[in-house]
C-alpha positions in Angstrom: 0.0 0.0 0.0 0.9 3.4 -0.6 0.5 6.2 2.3 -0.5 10.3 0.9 3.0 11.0 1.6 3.8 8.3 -1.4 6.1 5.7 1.0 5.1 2.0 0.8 4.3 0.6 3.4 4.4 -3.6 3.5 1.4 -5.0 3.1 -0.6 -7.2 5.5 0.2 -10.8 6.4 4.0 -10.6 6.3 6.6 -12.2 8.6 9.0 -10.1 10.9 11.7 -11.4 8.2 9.9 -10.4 5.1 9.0 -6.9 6.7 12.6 -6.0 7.4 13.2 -7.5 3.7 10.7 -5.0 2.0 12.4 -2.0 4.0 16.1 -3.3 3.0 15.0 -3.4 -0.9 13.1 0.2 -0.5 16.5 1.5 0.9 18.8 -0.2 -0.9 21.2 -2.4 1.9 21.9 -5.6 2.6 19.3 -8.0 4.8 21.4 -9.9 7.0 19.9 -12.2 9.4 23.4 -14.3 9.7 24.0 -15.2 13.4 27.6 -15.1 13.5 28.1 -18.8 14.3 30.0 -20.1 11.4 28.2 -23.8 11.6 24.9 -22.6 11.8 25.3 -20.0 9.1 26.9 -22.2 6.2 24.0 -22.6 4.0 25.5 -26.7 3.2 25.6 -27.6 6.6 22.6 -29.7 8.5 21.5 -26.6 10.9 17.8 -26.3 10.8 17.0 -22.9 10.3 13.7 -21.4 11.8 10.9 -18.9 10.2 12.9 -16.3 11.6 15.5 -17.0 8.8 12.6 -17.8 6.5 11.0 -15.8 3.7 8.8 -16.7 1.0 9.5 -17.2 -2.9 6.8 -14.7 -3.8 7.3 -12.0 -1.9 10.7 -12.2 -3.0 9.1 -12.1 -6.6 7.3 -9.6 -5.7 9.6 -6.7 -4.8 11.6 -8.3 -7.8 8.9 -7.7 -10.6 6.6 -5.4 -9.1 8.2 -3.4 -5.9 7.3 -0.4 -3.8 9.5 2.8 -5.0 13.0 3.7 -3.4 13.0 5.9 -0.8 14.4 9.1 -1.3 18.1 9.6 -2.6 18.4 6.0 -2.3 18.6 3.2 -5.2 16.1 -0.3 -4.2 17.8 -3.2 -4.6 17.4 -7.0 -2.7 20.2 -8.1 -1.1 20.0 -11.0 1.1 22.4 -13.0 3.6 21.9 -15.9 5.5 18.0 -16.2 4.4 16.0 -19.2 3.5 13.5 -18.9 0.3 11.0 -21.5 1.1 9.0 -22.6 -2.3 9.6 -22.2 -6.0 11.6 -19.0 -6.5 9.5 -18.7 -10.0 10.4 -15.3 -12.0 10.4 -17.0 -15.5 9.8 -14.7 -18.4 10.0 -11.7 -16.0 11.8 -8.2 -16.3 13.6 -7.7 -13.2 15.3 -4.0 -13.0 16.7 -4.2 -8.9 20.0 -5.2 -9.0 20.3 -8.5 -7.2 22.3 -10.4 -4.8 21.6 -13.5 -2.4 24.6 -14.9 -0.3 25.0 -17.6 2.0 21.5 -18.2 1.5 19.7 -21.2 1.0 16.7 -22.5 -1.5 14.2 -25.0 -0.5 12.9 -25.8 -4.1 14.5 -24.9 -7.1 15.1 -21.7 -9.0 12.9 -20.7 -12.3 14.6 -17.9 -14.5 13.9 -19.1 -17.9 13.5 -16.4 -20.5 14.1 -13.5 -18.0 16.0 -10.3 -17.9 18.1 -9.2 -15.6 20.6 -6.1 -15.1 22.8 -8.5 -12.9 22.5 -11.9 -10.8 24.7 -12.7 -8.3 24.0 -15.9 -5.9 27.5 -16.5 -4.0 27.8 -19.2 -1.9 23.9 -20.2 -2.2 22.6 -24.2 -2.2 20.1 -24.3 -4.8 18.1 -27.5 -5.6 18.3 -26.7 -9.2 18.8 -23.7 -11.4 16.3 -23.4 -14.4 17.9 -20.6 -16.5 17.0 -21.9 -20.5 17.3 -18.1 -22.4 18.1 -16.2 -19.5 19.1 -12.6 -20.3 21.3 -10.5 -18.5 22.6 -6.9 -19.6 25.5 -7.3 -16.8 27.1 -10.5 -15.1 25.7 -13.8 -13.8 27.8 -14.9 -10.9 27.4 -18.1 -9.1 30.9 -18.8 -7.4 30.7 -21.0 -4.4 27.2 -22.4 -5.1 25.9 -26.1 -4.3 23.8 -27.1 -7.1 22.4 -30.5 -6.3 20.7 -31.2 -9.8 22.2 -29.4 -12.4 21.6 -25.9 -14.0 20.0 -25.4 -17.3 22.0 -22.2 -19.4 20.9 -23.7 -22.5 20.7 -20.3 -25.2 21.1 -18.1 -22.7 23.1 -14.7 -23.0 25.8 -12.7 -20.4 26.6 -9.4 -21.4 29.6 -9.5 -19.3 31.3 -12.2 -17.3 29.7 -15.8 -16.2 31.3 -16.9 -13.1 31.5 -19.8 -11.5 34.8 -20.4 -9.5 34.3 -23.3 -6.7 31.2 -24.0 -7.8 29.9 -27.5 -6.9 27.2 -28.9 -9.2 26.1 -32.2 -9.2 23.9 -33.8 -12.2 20.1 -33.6 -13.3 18.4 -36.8 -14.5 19.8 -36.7 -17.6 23.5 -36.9 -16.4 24.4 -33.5 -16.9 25.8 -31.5 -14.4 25.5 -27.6 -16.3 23.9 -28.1 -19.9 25.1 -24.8 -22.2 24.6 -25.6 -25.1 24.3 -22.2 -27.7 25.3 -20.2 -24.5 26.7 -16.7 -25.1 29.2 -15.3 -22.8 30.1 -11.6 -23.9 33.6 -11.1 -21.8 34.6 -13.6 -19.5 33.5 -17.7 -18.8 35.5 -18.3 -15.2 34.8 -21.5 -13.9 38.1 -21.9 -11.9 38.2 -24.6 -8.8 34.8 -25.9 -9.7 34.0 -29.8 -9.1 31.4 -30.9 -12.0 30.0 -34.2 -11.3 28.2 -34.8 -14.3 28.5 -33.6 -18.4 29.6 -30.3 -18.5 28.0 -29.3 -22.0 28.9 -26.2 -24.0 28.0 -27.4 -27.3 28.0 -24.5 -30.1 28.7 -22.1 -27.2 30.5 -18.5 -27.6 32.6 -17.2 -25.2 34.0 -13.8 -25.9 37.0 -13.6 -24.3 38.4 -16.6 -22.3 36.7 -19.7 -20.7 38.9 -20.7 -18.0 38.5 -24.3 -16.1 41.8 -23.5 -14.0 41.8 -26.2 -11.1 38.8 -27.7 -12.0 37.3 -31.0 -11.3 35.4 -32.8 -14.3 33.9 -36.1 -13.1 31.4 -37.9 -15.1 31.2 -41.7 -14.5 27.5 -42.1 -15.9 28.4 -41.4 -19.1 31.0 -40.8 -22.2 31.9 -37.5 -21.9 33.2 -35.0 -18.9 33.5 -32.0 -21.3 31.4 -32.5 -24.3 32.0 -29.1 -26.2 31.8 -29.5 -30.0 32.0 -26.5 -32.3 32.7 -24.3 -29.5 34.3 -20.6 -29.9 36.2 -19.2 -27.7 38.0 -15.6 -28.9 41.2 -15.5 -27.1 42.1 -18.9 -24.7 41.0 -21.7 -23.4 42.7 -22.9 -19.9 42.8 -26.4 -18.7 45.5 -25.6 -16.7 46.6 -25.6 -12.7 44.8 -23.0 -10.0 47.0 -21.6 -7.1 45.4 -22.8 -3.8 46.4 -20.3 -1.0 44.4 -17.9 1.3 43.0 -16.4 -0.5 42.2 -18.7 -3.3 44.0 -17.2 -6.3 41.0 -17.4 -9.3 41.6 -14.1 -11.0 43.2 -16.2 -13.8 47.1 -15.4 -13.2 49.4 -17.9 -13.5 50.7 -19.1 -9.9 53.8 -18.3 -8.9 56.8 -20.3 -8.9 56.5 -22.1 -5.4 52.7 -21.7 -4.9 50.7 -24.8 -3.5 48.6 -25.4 -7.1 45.5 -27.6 -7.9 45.7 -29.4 -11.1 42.8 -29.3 -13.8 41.5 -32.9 -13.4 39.0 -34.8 -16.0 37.6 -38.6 -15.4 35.7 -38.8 -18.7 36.1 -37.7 -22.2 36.6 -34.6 -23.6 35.1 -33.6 -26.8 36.2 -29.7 -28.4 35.4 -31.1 -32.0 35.1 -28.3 -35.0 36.2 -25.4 -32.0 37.2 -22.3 -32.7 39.8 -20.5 -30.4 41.6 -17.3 -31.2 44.8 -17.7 -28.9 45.4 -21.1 -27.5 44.4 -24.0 -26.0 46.7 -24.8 -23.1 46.5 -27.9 -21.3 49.5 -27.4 -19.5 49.8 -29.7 -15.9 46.4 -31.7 -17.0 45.6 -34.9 -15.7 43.4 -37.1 -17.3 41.5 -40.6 -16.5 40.0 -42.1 -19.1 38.2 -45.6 -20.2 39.1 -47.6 -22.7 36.5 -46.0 -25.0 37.2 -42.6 -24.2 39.2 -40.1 -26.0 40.5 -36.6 -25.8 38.7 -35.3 -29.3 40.3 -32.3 -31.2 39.0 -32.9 -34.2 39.1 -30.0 -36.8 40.0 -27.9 -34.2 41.3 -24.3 -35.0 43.8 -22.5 -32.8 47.4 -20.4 -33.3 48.6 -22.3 -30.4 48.3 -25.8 -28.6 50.1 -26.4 -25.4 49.8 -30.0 -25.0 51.5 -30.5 -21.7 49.6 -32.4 -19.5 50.0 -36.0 -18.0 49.8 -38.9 -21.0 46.6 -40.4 -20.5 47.1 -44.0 -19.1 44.2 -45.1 -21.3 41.9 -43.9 -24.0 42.8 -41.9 -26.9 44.0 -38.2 -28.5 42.7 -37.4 -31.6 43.7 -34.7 -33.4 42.4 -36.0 -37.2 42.0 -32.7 -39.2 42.9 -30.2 -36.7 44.9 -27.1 -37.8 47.5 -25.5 -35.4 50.1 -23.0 -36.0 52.4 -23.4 -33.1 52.6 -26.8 -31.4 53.7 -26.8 -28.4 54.2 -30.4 -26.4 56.4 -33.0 -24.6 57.5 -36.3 -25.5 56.0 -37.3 -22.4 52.3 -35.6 -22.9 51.3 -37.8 -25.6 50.1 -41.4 -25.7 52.1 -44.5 -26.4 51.1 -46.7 -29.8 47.4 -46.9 -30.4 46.7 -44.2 -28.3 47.1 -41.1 -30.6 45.4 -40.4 -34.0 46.3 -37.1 -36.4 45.1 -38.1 -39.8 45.0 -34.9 -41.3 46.4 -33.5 -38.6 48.6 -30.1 -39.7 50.7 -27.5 -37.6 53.5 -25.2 -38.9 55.9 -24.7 -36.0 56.9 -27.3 -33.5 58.3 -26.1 -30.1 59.0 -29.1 -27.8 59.9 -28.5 -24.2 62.3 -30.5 -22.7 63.8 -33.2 -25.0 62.0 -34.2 -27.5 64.6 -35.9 -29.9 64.2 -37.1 -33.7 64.1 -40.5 -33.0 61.5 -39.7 -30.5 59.1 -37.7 -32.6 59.5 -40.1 -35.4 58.0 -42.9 -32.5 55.3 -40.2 -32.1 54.3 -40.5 -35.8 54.4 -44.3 -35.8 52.2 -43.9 -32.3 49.5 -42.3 -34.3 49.4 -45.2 -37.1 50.2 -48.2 -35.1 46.4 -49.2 -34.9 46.1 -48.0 -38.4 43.1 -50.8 -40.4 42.9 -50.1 -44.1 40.2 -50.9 -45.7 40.6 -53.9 -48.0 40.5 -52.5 -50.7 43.6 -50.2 -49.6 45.1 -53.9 -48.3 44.8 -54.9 -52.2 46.4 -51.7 -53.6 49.1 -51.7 -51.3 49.9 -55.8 -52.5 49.6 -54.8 -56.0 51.9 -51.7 -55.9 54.3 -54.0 -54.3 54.2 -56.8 -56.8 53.4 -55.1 -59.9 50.6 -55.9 -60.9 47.5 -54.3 -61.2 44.2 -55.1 -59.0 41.0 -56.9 -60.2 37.7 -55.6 -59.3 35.1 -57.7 -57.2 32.9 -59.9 -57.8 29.4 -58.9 -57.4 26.0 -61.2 -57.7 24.1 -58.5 -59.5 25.1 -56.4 -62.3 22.9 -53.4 -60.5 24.1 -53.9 -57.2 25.6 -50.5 -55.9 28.1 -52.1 -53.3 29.6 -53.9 -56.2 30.3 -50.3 -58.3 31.6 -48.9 -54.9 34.1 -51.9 -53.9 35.3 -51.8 -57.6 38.0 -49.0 -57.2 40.6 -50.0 -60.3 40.3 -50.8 -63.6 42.8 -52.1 -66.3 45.2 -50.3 -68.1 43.7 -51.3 -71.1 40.1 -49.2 -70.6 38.0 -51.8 -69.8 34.7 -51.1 -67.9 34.3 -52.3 -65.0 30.8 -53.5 -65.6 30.8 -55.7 -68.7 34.2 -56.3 -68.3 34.9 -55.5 -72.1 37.3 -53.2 -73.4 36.3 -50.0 -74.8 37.9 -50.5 -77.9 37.1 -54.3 -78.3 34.9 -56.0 -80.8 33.5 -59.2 -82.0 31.2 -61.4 -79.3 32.7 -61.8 -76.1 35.5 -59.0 -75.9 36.4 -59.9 -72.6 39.9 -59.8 -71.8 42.0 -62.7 -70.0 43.1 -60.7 -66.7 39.0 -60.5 -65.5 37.2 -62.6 -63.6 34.4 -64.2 -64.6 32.0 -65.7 -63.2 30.4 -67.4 -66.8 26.7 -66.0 -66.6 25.4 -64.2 -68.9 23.3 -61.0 -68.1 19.7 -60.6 -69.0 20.2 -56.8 -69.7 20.7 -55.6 -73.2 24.5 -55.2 -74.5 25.8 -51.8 -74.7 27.7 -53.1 -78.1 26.0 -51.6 -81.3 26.2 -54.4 -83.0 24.6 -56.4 -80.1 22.2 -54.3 -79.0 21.1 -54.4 -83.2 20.5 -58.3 -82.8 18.4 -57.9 -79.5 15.9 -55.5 -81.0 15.7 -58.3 -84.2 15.1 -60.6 -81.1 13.1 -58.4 -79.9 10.8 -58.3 -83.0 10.0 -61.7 -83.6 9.3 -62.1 -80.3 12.4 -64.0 -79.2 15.1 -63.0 -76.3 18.6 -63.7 -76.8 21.0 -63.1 -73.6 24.5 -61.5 -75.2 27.5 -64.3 -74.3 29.5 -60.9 -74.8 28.2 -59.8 -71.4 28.6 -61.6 -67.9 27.0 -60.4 -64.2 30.8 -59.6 -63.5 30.9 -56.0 -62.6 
């Protein structure tokens, strides 16, 4: 309600919390209701807290969507510590202008935000049930550093104006196995998810991030499924970082590199990784990387584009790197970084500078090429070519039980010097009635299709005419 002066006064029916809420957002400060005891106030921990501490989702909703004016001189905005949202916080498809901020605060059902705007989000050190944010907008940043997400958040299409944050996040997965889906996210500065454990599919697939995406530290842990980081066709303007975090006090996640001497947490991935058809403007450094993967697991770069790789992580025990069609200007790697025999593919595989650190000898790289080839199965037609180039002779098509069969015109991949077509088996320049030349098989059928020989095809439409069929011994089902 509104007073003849023009103040707001709250409305009827709310709690001692949600009263002192609606005058903190009218004047702008922070609602603390934190007791100062450091177990009962971490929002993870098993300490009940009472209504005093409680406030519901829609009055929450309501000073976000539709709140009373600012008082004078002063800017309304909700900012909330150490408070419990009981019910669905539900603002989907909502305009929200107040800047917002919730920390140490905890949710008792999950967070809706999909297709709303905000100026800026930032829930630090928050346990959420899930976060619902499907084509969320935002004009500034969306920070969720320190969160507990027990069933995954949902970016999918949604767009940052500025920075997505993330550092020491915890997020565990949804019922699909994915721990933060992305997919066609846009990030305009900044993607910062240093320190964070995933446990689940992290997936950025066709994502844009428009300076960095850093995963310094972080913890990828998928054991449901194939991939840790699945990321295909993902664009990233200057780096991507898959490298160590400094642990200290405090925790160093400005995206520096530690100093020589500092206490460091490695990036650290049990599952795939897939960056297949990504773009990145500066470099993709994997340096101090540790990786555990299945059998069937790989590290994918496939047609990845980037100036610069710094492969210089830990060689994967088991799994793969594959690196088929990728294009890199500078190369930068260890002998030890790399997989031993039929652990490494690069077919295709093209980089213009190499800078090995550490030794990295000729007889060494040369091992590294054979690594990549080792498990190498040609097809059998290439088996065939290879045998023929090596005795001298030239190969024979297939056989084939139809004439019109299209696997036989696709396994038949040479022909004779001499012209011969690799479906009647005759020579192009040839003539008489059976034209077929010593060095093809046969298998002595004839075909009931019409020669392609003039003079044959002449006698078949005589046939033809006086109501007779006559099957060409010039022509066999050979292809």
């Amino acid at each position: 309600m509104v007073d003849d002066e023009g103040t707001a006064e709250p409305p009827d029916g709310l709690t001692a919390a949600e009263i002192g809420m609606w005058q903190a957002f009218r004047n702008g400060s922070l609602y603390d209701l934190r007791s100062g005891d450091a177990a009962a106030d971490d929002p993870h921990g098993g300490h009940p807290w009472g209504p005093e501490r409680s406030v519901r989702a829609r009055i929450v909703c309501w000073l976000l969507l539709d709140g009373p004016p600012a008082l004078a001189g002063r800017v309304s905005a909700l900012k909330l510590a150490g408070v419990q949202i009981t019910d669905v916080l539900d603002l989907a498809g909502g305009t929200i202008a107040p800047y917002t901020e919730m920390q140490h605060c905890r949710f008792e059902k999950e967070v809706l935000l999909p297709e709303s705007r905000f100026a800026t989000l930032r829930l630090v050190d928050c346990s959420v049930p899930r976060i619902e944010a499907a084509r969320l907008h935002t004009e500034g940043d969306l920070h969720l550093p320190r969160c507990r997400v027990h069933n995954g958040i949902r970016l999918t299409d949604a767009q940052i104006g500025t920075d997505l944050l993330l550092n020491q996040a915890v997020v565990y997965r949804d019922r699909r196995g994915r721990s933060i889906t992305g997919d066609g996210l846009t990030v305009g500065q900044d993607l910062q998810a240093e320190m964070m454990e995933s446990h689940g599919e992290l997936s950025l697939r066709g994502a844009k991030v428009g300076v960095s995406l850093s995963l310094r530290g972080t913890r990828l842990i998928n054991q449901y499924g194939r991939y840790a980081l699945n990321a295909p066709q993902l664009t990233v303007e200057r780096t991507l970082y898959l490298t160590p975090a400094a642990v200290g006090n405090p925790l160093q996640t400005s995206g520096m590199t530690p100093a020589r001497g500092t206490r460091v947490q490695r990036f650290e991935c049990e599952g795939g990784i897939r960056l297949d058809d990504g773009r990145f403007g500066d470099a993709i450094d994997f340096a101090a990387a540790r990786f555990a993967l299945q059998n069937d697991q790989e590290i994918s770069l496939r047609r990845v584009q980037t100036p610069e790789l710094r492969f210089l992580g830990e060689a994967p025990r088991r799994g793969k790197v594959v690196l088929s069609g990728a294009k890199v200007v500078n190369l930068i790697d260890r002998a030890t970084s790399w997989p031993g025999p039929g652990g490494l593919q690069m077919g295709g595989f093209t980089y213009e500078n190499l800078v090995p650190l550490g030794s990295f000898t000729l007889d060494q790289r040369l091992a590294w090429v054979a690594a990549a080839t080792a498990e190498y199965n040609p097809e059998p037609y290439e088996k065939l070519a290879a045998s023929c180039a090596t005795a001298g002779r030239t190969p024979t098509p297939a056989k084939s039980s139809s004439p019109s069969s299209a696997d036989a015109a696709r396994r038949c991949r040479w022909r004779r010097s001499c012209g011969g077509s690799h479906r009647t088996g005759r020579s192009r320049t040839a003539t008489g009635r059976t034209g077929r030349r010593s060095g093809w098989r046969c298998c002595g059928r004839s075909a009931p299709w019409r020669s392609r020989t003039p003079t044959i095809r002449r006698s078949n439409r005589a046939s033809t005419r006086t109501g007779t069929r006559r099957s060409s011994p010039s022509t066999c089902c050979c292809p």
